[in-house]
C-alpha positions in Angstrom: 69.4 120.9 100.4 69.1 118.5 97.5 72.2 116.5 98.5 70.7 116.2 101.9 67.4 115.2 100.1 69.3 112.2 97.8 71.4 110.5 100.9 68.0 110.4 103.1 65.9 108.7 100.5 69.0 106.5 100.2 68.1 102.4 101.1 71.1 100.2 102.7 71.1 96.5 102.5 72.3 96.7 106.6 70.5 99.2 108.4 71.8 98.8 112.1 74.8 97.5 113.9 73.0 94.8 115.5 72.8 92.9 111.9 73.5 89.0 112.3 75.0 89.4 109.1 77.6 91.5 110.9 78.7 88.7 113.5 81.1 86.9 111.6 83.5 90.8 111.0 82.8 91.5 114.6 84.6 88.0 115.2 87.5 89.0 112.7 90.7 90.2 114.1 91.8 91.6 110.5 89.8 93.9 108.7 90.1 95.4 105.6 88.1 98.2 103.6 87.6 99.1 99.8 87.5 102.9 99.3 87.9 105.2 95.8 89.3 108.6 95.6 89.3 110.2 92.7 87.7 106.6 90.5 90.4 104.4 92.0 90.0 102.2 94.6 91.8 101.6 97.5 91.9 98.3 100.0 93.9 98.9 103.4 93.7 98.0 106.8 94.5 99.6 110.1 98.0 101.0 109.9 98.5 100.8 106.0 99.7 103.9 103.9 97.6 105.1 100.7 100.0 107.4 98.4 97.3 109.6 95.9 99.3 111.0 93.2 97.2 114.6 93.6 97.0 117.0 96.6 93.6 117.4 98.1 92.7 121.0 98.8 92.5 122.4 102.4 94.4 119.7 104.0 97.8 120.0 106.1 100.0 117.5 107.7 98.0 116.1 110.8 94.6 116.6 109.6 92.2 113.7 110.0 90.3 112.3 107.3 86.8 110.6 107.7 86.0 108.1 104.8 82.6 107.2 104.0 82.3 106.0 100.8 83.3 102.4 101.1 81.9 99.7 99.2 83.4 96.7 100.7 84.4 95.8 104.4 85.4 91.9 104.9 88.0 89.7 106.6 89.9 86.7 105.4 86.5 84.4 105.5 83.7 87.0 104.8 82.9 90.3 103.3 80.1 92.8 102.4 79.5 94.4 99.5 77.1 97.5 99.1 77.4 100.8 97.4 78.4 102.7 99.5 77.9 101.0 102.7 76.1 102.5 105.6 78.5 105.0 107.1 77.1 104.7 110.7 78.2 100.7 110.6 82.1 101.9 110.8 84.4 103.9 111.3 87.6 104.5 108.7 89.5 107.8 109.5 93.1 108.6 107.8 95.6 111.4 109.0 97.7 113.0 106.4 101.5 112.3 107.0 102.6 114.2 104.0 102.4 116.5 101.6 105.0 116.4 98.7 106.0 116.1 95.3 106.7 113.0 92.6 110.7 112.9 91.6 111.4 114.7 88.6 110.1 113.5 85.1 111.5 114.5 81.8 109.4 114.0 78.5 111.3 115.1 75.2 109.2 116.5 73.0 110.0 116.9 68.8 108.2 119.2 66.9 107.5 117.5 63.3 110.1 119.2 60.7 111.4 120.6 63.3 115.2 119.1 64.4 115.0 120.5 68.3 114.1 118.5 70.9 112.0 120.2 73.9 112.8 118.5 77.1 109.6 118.8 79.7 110.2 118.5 83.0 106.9 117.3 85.4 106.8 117.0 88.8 103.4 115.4 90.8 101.9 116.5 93.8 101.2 113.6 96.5 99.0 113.1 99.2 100.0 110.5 102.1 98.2 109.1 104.7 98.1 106.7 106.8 94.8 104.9 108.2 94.4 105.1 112.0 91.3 103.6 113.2 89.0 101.0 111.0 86.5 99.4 113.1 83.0 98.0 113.2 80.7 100.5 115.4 
């Protein structure tokens, strides 16, 4: 209840879809958005891929994705900033492709006054998906 408490009380620069200031994207043919998972951000358009070097719990291949925190939606003449932007201005959805794991990494390791050598081998998850729909609503 106190999350649904903070988002309410929460002021965006563009309240409705029928902003002038929303004209010149809705003229666009190319848009792109700026999104962060995990603290890095992420600028794709319709059709791009976004590779996250971590698997996000819950998901399988095909599942949709709905992203809502974007901070900047613009084309090759304008943008608009905000943090976040107001969710019910667009629509950015994702659909996992894959679910796999980084090639194999080794790391040597020496233990002072010691003379082995550990080799450590690492392997990351990934997360892939590919955008499907970005549009103004």
């Amino acid at each position: 209840m106190v999350a649904e408490k903070i988002t309410a009380n929460k002021k965006y620069s563009i309240e409705s879809s029928e902003d002038p200031q929303l004209i010149p994207l809705r003229l666009a043919s190319n848009i792109y958005a700026t999104f962060s998972i995990f603290g890095r951000p992420f600028t794709v358009q319709k059709g791009d891929t976004v590779i996250l070097p971590s698997k996000l719990k819950g998901l399988k291949v095909g599942d949709e994705i709905n992203f809502k925190d974007v901070e900047t939606i613009g084309s090759s003449n304008y943008k608009i900033i905000d943090h976040p932007i107001n969710p019910t201005l667009f629509s950015l959805k994702g659909r996992v492709v894959e679910l796999s794991r980084s090639k194999e990494k080794v790391f040597v390791h020496t233990v002072v006054r010691n003379r082995k050598d550990t080799h450590l081998k690492k392997h990351t998850d990934l997360t892939v998906i590919e955008i499907s729909e970005l549009k103004l609503n």
